[in-house]
Residue, then its C-alpha position, 0 to 999 in steps of 0.5 A: x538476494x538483496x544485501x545484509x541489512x542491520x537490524x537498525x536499518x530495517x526500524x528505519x522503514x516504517x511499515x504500518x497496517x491500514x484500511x482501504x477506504x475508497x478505490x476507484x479506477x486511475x485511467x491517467x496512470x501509463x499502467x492499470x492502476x488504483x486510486x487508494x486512500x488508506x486508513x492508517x489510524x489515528x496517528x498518521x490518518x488517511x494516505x492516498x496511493x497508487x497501486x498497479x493492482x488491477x489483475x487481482x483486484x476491483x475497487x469494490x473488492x479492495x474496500x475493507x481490506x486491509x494492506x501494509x504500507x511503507x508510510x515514511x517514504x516521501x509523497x511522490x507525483x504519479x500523474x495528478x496523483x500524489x501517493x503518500x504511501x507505498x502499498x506492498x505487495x508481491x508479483x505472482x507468477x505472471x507479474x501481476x501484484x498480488x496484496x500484503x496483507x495480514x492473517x487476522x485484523x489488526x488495529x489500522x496503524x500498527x507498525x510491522x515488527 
């Protein structure tokens, strides 16, 4: 288990609901990976990320889905890739990533509560 945190440091991660758009194969990535662009409404648009999601996921099943996303990070480099966001998600009993994700749709943008 991880440190106790304030309630204040956890309003300072900005944890939003959005909706993939485009996903295509990252052959240049050291691991499997995704090329997502991300949906996060209005007030903060498209994200482009990265994600080593390629155990549980094609690009054709991700389109549509919605995922949560930290979206206050700075961009990081990853290859030719600039990952605006950091999609969440959690390892299975293998390793693999499977996707957060909410139960019923939500408006893309909406912050996590």
């Amino acid at each position: 288990m991880a440190d106790e945190i304030t309630y204040g440091d956890f309003e300072r991660v900005d944890i939003r609901v959005g909706t993939i758009v485009e996903a295509s194969p990252f052959p240049e990535a050291r691991k499997p990976a995704f090329k997502l662009v991300i949906d996060f409404g209005p007030e903060i648009g498209l994200k482009k990320s990265s994600a080593q999601i390629t155990v549980h996921y094609t690009p054709e099943s991700l389109v549509g889905r919605q995922v949560l996303g930290v979206v206050n990070f700075p961009p990081r480099q990853i290859g030719p890739v600039r990952s605006e966001v950091l999609t969440l998600g959690f390892e299975d009993e293998a390793g693999a990533i499977v996707l957060a994700a909410t139960d019923k749709p939500v408006p893309n943008g909406k912050k996590l509560m």
